[in-house]
N, C-alpha and C positions, 0 to 999 in steps of 0.2 A: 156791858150787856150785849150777847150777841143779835144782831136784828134778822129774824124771819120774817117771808113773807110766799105766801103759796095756796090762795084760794083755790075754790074748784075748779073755776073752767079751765085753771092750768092741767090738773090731771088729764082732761077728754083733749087739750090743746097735748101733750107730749105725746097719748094716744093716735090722733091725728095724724103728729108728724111720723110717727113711726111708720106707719103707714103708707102714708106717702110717699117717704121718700125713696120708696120701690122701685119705683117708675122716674125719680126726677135725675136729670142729667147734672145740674151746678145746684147745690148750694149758698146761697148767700146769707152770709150775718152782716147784719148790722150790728156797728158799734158804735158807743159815746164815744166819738175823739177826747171827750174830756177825762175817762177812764176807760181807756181799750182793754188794759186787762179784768179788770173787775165786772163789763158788761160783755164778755168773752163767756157763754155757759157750754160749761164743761158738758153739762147732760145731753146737749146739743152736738159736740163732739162726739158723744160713744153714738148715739142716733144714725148720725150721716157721717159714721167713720167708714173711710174707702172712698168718699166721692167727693170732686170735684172742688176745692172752696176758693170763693170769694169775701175776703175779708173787705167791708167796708166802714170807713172811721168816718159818718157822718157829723153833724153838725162842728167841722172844723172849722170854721169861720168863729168859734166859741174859744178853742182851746191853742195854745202854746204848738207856734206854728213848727219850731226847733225840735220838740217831744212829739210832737207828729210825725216829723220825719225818722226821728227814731224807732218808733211803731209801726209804722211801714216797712223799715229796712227788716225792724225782729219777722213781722208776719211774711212778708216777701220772700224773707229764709226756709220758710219753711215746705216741706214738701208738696206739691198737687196744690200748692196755696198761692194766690195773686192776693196783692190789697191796694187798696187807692181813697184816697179821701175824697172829701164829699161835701159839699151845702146842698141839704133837698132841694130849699129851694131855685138854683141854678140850674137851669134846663142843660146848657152842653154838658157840663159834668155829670149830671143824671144820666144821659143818653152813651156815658165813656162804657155804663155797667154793661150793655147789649154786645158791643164789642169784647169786652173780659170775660164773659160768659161763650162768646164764638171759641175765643184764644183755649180755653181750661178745654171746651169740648167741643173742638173744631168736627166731628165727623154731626156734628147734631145743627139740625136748625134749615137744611137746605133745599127738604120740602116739607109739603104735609105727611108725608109717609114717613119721617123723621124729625117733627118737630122738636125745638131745644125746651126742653122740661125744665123750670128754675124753680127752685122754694128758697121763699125772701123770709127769715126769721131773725129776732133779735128780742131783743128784753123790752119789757112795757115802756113807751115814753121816748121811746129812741130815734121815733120820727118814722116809722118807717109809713104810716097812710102818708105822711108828707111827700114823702117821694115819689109812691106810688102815683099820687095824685100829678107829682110834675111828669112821670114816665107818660103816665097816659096821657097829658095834656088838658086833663078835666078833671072835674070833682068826682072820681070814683071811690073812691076808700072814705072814711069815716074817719076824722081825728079831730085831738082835744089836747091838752094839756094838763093831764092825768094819764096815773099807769093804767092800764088796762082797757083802753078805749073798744077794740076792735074782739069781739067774741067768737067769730067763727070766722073759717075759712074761705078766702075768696077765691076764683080763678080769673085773671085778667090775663087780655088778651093784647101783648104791647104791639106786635105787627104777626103777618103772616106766619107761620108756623112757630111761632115767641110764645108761648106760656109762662104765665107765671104765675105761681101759687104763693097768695100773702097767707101768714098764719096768727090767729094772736099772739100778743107780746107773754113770754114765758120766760119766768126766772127757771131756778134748783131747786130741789126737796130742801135742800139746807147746804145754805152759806157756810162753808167752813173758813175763809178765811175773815176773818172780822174784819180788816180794814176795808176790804168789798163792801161790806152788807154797809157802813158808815158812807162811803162813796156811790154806793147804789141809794142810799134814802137821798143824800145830800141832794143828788143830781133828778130826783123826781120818777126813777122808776121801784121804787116799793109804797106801796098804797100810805096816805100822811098816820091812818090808825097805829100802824104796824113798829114806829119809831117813837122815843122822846127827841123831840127838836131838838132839845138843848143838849143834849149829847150829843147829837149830832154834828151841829154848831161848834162846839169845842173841837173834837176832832176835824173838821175843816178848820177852823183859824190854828190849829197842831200846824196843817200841813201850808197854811197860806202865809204864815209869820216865818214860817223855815225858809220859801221858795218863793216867794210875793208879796215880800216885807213893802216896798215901793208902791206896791199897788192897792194895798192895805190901806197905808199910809193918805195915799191921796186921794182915796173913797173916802176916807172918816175923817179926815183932818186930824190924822195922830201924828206921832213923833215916836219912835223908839219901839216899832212894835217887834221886833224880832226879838228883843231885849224883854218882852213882856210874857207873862204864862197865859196860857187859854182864857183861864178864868178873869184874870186882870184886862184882860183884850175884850172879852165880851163885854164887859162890867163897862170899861171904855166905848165901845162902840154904842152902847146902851145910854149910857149918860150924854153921849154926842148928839144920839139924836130922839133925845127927851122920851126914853120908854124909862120914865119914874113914876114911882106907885109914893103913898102916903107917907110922909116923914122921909123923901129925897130916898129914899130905897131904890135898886136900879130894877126893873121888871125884868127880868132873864130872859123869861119865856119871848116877851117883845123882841128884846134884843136877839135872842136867837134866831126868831124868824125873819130878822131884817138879813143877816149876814143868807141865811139859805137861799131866800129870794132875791138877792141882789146876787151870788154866785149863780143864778137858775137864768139869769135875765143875761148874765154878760157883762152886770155893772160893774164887777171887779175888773174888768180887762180880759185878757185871753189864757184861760186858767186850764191846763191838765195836771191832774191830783195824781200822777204816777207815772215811772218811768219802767219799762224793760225789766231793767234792773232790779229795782223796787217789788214789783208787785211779784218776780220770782223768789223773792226771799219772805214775801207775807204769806206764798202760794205752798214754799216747801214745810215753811212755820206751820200753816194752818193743817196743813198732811201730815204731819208728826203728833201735832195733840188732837187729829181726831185718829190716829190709829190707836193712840193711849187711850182716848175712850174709849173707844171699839173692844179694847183688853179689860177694860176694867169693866163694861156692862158684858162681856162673855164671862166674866168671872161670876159677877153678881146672880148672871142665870144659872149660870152653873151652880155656884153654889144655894140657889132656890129651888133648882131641880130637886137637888139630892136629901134639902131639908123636909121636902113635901114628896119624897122619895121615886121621882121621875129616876130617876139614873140606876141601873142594878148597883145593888152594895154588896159586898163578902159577908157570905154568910158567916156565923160565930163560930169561928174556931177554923175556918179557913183562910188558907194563906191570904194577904191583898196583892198578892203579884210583887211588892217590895220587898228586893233584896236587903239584908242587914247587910 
C-alpha cells in the first residue's frame, strides 16, 4: 500500500514558499541522516531551482556514520550544492551553516543594504525548530516530536544582517516512490493516521535483517535474524518481549510498534535505511510506474471524453483521417 500524506497547511506552506523564495539568497533543506534521499523533496527542488543549496543531514548522531559520508560525497557532487552533517543539538556545528551560507553567496550578508536572505525548509519531524532553537541560542521556534509541529512562517534574526526564514515542515502531493513513503512513516514524519504500523514494521526489519542483522540481534536477544522473513522476525521480536494476546497469540500490532519506536529512539544503534545507490534505483523504479499511470489515466479520460462525447467524432460517412 502506497503511504500518502498531505494536509492543508501543506498547500498554503508550498504557497508560501513559492513566494518567498524571490527575494532569499541560500536555500537550506534539512534532511534525516537516517534517509537523506527519501526526506530530500523533489517539489522543493523545482520551487528553488536556480538558487543557492545547502543540503543538511541532521540528526547524524542517529544514523550510519560510513552512509553518511557517502551522502555527503553524492550531495557535495552536485552543482550550486554544499552539504554537511549535523546534531541540532551541538551548538559549533550549528553555527558551521552561517559560514556555508556566506561560502554559496559570498556577495550577500555584508551589510544591511545586502542582507544574506536564507529559507531553512525540510520535511515534518526533521528537527528543524531544534536547530533553529540552538542557532539562536534560545527557545524561539516551537517543537515537538510529531510531524507537523510548526504552522506558519517565522523570520528569525541570527546576527546582523542574517535572516532567516523557518517554514513548516512540508512533504509532496504524492510519494511516488514507495520505499520513501515506508521510510518517511518509519522515521516519524508522515502524521501516525496516515500509515498501518505494521506494514511499516515489516518493511524496516526488510531492510534492518539485510544491513543490521547484528544489531537486530542484540536489541531482542535473537539469533539468526538475517536468515529469518519480516514476518517470522516480528512474530520474534513480539514474543521477546511479551506483546501476547489470549491463547499465546503474538499481538503484531504491539510488536510493530516496539520495532518503530526503538528505531525512532536510536535503540537499534546507528541506522540509515538507504544508500546513493539504493534510493536512485527505487527513484528511477518509482518514475517509470508513475509515468504508466500517467498513460493509462490519459487514456481512461480519453476514452470518457469521447463516450460522453467531449472529443469531436467523424461524422457518418466521413473519412477518420485513417489510412487503409
Amino acid at each position: 500500500m502506497a503511504i500518502q500524506w498531505f494536509p492543508g497547511h501543506m498547500h498554503l506552506t508550498r504557497k508560501a514558499i513559492e513566494e518567498r523564495v524571490k527575494e532569499i539568497d541560500v536555500v537550506i533543506e534539512l534532511l534525516d541522516a537516517r534517509l537523506p534521499g527519501s526526506s530530500a523533496n523533489p517539489m522543493l527542488a523545482q520551487l528553488t531551482a536556480g538558487k543557492p543549496a545547502l543540503k543538511v543531514l541532521n540528526k547524524q548522531d542517529l544514523a550510519d556514520p560510513v552512509r553518511t559520508q557517502e551522502w555527503l560525497a553524492h550531495f557535495n557532487a552536485l552543482p550550486g550544492t554544499r552539504a554537511l552533517g549535523l546534531d541540532a543539538s551541538m551548538t559549533a556545528p550549528a553555527k558551521a551553516l552561517i559560514d556555508a551560507c556566506f561560502a554559496l553567496a559570498p556577495k550577500r550578508g555584508a551589510s544591511m543594504a545586502k542582507p544574506m536572505r536564507v529559507l531553512i525548509c525540510g520535511i515534518p519531524n526533521v528537527g528543524k525548530s531544534t536547530l533553529i532553537n540552538t542557532l539562536k541560542g534560545k527557545r524561539s521556534a516551537k517543537t515537538g516530536d510529531e510531524a507537523g509541529v510548526t504552522k506558519i512562517e517565522q523570520r528569525i534574526v541570527l546576527q546582523d544582517a542574517f535572516y532567516l526564514f523557518d517554514t513548516p515542515g512540508v512533504l509532496w502531493p504524492r510519494i511516488i516512490v514507495a520505499k520513501s513513503g515506508y521510510n518517511l512513516a518509519a522515521s516519524g514524519a508522515i502524521g501516525k493516521n496516515a500509515f498501518d504500523e505494521e506494514e511499516v514494521a515489516l518493511e524496516l526489519l526488510d531492510t534492518l535483517r539485510q544491513h543490521y542483522p547484528a544489531q537486530v540481534e542484540t536489541r531482542y536477544k535473537l539469533t539468526g535474524v538475517a536468515e529469518q522473513t519480516d514476518e517470522q522476525l516480528l512474530e520474534a521480536i513480539g514474543r521477546k518481549r511479551g506483546a501476547l494476546q489470549s491463547g499465546g497469540r503474538i499481538n503484531l500490532q504491539k510488536s510493530a510498534e516496539v520495532v518503530i519506536h526503538d528505531f525512532r529512539q536510536s535503540s537499534l544503534g546507528r541506522i540509515t535505511l538507504e544508500t546513493p545507490e539504493e534510493f536512485a534505483q527505487w527513484l528511477a523504479h518509482g518514475q517509470k510506474m508513475d509515468a504508466e499511470r500517467q498513460v493509462k489515466k490519459d487514456a481512461i479520460e480519453l476514452d470518457r471524453a469521447i463516450r460522453f462525447k467531449k472529443v469531436p467524432q467523424p461524422a457518418r460517412g466521413e473519412p477518420s483521417g485513417d489510412k487503409a
